[in-house]
C-alpha positions in Angstrom: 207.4 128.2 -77.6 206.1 128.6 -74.1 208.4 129.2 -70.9 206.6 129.0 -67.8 207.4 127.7 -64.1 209.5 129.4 -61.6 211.7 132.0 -62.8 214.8 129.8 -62.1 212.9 126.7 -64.1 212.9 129.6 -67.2 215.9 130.2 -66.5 217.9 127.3 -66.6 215.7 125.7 -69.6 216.2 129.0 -71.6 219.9 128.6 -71.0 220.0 125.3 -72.2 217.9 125.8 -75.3 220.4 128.8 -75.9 223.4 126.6 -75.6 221.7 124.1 -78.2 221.0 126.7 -80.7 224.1 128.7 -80.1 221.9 132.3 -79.5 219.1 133.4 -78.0 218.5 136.5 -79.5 215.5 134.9 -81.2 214.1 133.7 -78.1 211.2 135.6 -76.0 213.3 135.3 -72.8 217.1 135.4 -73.0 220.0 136.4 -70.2 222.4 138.9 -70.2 225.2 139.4 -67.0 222.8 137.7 -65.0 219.8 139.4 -66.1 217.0 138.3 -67.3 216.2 140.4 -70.9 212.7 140.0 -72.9 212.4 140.0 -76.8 209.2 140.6 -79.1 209.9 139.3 -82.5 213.9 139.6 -81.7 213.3 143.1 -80.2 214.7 144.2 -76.8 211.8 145.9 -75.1 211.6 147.2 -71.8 209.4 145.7 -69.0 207.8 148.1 -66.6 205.8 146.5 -63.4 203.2 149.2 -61.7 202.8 146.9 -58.9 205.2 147.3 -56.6 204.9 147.4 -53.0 207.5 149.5 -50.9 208.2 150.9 -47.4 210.4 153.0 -45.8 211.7 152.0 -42.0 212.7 155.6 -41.1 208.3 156.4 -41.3 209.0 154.4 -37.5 210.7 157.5 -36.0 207.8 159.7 -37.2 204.5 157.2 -35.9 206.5 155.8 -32.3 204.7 157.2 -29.6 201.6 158.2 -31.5 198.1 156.4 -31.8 199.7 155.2 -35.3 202.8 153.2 -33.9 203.5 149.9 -35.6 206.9 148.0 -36.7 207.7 148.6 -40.5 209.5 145.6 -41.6 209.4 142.7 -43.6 210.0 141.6 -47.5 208.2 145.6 -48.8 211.6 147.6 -47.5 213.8 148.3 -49.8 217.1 146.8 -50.2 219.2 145.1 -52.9 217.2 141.8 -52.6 214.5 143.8 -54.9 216.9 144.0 -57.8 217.9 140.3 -57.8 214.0 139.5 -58.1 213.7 142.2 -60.7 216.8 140.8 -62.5 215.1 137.4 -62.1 211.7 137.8 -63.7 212.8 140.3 -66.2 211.6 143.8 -65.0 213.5 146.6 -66.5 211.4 149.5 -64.1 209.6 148.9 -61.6 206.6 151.6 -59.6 206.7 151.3 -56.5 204.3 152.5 -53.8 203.3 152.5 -50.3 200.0 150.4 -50.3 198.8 149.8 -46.8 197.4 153.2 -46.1 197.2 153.1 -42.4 198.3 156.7 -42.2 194.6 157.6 -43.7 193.4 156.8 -39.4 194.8 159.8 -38.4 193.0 163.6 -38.0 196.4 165.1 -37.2 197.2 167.0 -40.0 200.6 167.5 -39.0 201.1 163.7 -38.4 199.8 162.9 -41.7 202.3 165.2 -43.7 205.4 164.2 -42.2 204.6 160.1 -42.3 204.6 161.1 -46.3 206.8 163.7 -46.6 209.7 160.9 -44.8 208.2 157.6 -47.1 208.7 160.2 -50.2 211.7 161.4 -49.1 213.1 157.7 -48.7 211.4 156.4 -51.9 213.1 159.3 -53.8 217.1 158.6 -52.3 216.1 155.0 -53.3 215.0 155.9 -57.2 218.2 158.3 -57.2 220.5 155.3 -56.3 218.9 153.2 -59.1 217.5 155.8 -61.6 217.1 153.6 -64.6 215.2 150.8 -62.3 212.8 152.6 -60.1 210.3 155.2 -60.4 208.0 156.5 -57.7 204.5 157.2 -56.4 203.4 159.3 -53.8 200.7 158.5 -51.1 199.2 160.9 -49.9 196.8 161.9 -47.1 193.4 161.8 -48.6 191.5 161.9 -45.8 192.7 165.5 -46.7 192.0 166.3 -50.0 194.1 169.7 -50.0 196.8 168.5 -48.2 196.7 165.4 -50.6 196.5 167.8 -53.4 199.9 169.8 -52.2 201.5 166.4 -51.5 201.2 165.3 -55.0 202.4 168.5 -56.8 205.3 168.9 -54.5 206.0 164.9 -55.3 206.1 165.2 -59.2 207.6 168.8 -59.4 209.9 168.6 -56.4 211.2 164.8 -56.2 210.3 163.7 -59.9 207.1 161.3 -59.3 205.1 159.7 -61.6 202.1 159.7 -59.7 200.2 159.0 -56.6 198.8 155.6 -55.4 195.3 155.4 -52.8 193.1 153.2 -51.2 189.7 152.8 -52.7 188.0 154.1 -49.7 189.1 156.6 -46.7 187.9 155.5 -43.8 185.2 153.7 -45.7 184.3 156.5 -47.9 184.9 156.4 -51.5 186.5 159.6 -52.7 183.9 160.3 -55.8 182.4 163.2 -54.5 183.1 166.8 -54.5 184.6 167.2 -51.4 187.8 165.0 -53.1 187.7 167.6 -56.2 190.9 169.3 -55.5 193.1 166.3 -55.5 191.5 164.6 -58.2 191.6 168.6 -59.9 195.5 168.0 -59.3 196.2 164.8 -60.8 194.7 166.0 -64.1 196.7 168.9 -64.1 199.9 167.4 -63.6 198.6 164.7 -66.2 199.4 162.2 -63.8 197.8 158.8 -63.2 196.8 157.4 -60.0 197.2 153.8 -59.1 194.2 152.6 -57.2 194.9 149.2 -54.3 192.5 148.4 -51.9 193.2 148.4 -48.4 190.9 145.5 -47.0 187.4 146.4 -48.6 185.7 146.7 -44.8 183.9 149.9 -46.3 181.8 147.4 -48.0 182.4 143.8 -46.3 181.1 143.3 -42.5 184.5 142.2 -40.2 185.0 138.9 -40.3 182.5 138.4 -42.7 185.3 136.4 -44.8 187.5 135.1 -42.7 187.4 131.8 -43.9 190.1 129.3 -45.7 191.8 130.8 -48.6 192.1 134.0 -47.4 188.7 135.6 -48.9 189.5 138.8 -47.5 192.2 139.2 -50.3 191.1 137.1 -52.8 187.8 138.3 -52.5 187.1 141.2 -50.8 190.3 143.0 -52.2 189.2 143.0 -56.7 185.6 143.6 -54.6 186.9 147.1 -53.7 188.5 148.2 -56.1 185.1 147.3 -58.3 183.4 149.3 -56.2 185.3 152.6 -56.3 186.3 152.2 -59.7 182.3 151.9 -60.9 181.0 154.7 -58.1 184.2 157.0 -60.3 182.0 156.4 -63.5 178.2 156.6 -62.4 179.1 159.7 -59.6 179.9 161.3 -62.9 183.6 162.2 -61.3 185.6 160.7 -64.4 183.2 163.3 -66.0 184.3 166.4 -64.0 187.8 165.5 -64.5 187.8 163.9 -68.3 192.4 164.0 -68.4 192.4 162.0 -65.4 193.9 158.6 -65.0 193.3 155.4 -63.0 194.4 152.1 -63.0 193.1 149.5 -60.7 195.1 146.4 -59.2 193.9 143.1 -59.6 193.1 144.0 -63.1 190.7 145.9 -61.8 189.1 143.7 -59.8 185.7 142.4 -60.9 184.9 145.4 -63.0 186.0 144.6 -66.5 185.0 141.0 -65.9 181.3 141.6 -65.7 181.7 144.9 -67.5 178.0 144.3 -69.7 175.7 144.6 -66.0 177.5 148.5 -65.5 177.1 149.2 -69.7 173.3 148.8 -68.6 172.5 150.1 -65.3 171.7 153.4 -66.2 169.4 152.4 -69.4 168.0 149.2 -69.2 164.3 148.5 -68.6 163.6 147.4 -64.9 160.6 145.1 -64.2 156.7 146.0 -65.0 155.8 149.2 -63.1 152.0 149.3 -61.4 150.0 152.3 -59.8 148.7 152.1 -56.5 145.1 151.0 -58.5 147.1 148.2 -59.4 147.1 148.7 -63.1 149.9 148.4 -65.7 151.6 151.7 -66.2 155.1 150.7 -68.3 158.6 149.9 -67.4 160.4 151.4 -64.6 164.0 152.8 -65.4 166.4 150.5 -63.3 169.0 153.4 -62.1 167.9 155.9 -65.1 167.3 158.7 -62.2 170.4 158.4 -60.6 173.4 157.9 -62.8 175.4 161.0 -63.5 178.0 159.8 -65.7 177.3 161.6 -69.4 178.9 158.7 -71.8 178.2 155.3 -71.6 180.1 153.6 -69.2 182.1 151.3 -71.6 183.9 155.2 -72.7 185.6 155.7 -69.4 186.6 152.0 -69.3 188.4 152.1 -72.5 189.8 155.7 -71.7 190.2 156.8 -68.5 190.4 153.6 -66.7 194.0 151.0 -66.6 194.2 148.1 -65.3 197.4 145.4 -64.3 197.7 142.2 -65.6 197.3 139.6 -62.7 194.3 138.2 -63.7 196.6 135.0 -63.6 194.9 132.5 -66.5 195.2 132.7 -70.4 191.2 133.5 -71.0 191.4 136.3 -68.5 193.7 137.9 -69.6 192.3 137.6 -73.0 188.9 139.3 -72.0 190.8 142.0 -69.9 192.2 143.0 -72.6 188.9 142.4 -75.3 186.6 144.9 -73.0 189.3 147.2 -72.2 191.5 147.2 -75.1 195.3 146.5 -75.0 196.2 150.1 -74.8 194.6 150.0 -71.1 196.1 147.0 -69.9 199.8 147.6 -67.8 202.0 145.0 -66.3 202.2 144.3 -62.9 203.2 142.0 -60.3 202.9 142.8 -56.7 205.9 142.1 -56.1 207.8 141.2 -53.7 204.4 139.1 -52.3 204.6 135.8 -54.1 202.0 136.0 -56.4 202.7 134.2 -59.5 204.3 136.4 -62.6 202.0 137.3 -65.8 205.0 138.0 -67.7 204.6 134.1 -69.6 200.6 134.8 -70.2 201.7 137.9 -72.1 204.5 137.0 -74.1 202.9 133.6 -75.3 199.7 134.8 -76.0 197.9 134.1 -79.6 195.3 136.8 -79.5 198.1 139.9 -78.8 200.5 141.0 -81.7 203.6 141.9 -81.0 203.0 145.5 -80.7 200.6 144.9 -78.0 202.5 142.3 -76.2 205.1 145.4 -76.4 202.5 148.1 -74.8 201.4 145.7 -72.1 204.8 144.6 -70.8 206.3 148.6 -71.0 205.1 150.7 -73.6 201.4 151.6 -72.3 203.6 152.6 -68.9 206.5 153.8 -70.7 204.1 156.5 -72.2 201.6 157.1 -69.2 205.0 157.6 -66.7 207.1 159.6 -69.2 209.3 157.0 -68.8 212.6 156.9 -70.8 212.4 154.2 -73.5 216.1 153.6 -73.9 217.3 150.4 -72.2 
């Protein structure tokens, strides 16, 4: 049976179904004090969303005055509304994150720590107020990669943490080379993932090079991004440095697992005919051969090291998400509170996911990266 529509549609049509067959225990979808509760195969699992956007309105009292000043405001604070939207689509956990970065435009050092020592501190009251429906991610500073570094280790050891989320560029640099090796360093030591959402792609897109109807910038240049810094990770070799660390990218991934076969053969494939300066035939030219510095085949890191959330928003792409990457690295996510439609119906009603994948993909891939409790 497929549910779908606006969570109040599901709502009132899986009520009604219920009151027909007298339970809904056997449903996918069934309601509980208000809450919306999800069943595999008559099992209660628990749904865990990495794609949550939050903010913290004390970070004003830090920035006023300074080249950084802005209002911090609108539907990403934190406030009960969150758990009736929760409670409506179903989420048992959510991540959240702070996912605009603006604090990377600062070279004040001093600056930078308190913005995310005062966002972390106010993410952490808010998870200790609702400890068995939030979880946390830092975000650091990594325009300094030490200071990042000592940001992340005092998040997960000091205010329990699950991880870190960044940009995929700093100031229009991609943090793949060694100069970012002591945060990265970090994050495998604390076995800790780090959630990867772009912050407006203009590292790679010209200004107002898509700022035309539809709002290209996002749905363009933002999966455009997060392609690019996910595929410089892989052939800068830094997935190789660091083989225990963990990313997942937004968007599911942006474009990277959708045209995964083009990165499987950059670094091997036969180029064009190459000819000596006499004109004359000498053999195929390498395409990138003499550059890559990833040592496995790209497909490796894509189907270990590298997550990616589920709003890919149809049936089919979903489906080929998860047939390159492999349901094990395929999370749920929603960006909530923004609008976007939910990908909880494409996941639950799928026919090419058994029910101990549609199981890791709603919570249990998360469950197990977070060190997340199962227990409902």
């Amino acid at each position: 049976m497929k549910v779908s529509g606006h969570p109040l549609n599901r709502r009132r049509f899986l009520q009604t179904m219920g009151m027909a067959a007298g339970t809904l225990t056997l449903q996918p979808i069934a309601w509980a004090q208000g809450r919306k509760e999800v069943f595999i195969a008559g099992k209660r699992i628990k749904t865990v969303d990495i794609h949550a956007h939050a903010s913290i309105k004390d970070v004003e009292e830090v920035i006023n005055g300074t080249a950084l000043e802005r209002n911090i405001g609108g539907p990403r604070l934190l406030d009960p509304s969150r758990l009736v939207m929760m409670n409506e689509w179903g989420i048992d956990v959510a991540v959240i994150s702070a996912n605009q970065y603006w604090w990377y435009r600062t070279d004040d050092r001093s600056l930078a720590s308190d913005i995310i020592r005062v966002q972390d501190e106010g993410f952490q009251a808010w998870c200790s107020e609702y400890p068995d429906r939030f979880v946390a991610l830092t975000s650091p500073t990594i325009q300094f990669p030490d200071l990042a570094a000592e940001q992340l280790d005092y998040a997960v050891n000091e205010l329990g943490f699950r991880g870190a989320s960044m940009a995929g560029h700093v100031n229009g640099v991609v943090p793949a080379g060694p100069e970012y090796d002591e945060f990265w360093a970090k994050a495998e030591e604390l076995d800790v993932p780090i959630f990867v959402h772009p912050a407006g792609s203009d590292n790679i897109i010209e200004e107002g090079a898509l700022d035309y109807p539809g709002d290209l910038g996002n749905i363009i240049g933002n999966p455009l991004e997060t392609t690019f810094f996910l595929s410089r990770l892989i052939l800068d070799g830094t997935f190789d440095r660091f083989p225990g660390l963990k990313i997942c990218g937004a968007h599911g991934g942006g474009y990277l697992p959708s045209y995964f076969g083009r990165t499987d053969v950059a670094c091997d494939a036969a180029g064009g005919p190459s000819i000596n300066s006499d004109g004359e035939f000498i053999g195929n030219a390498p395409i990138q051969a003499d550059n890559c510095r990833n040592q496995k085949p790209p497909r490796e890191y894509l189907r270990t090291q590298i997550f990616a959330d589920s709003m890919v928003f149809s049936d089919e792409g979903l489906r080929h998400l998860v047939a390159e990457m492999g349901p094990s690295q395929v999370v749920y996510g929603t960006d909530m509170p923004l609008g976007w439609p939910d990908t909880m119906d494409l996941i639950i009603n799928s026919s090419y996911l058994n029910n101990s994948e549609k199981e890791a993909i709603l919570g249990g891939n998360l469950i197990r990266m977070l060190k997340i409790d199962r227990a409902i």
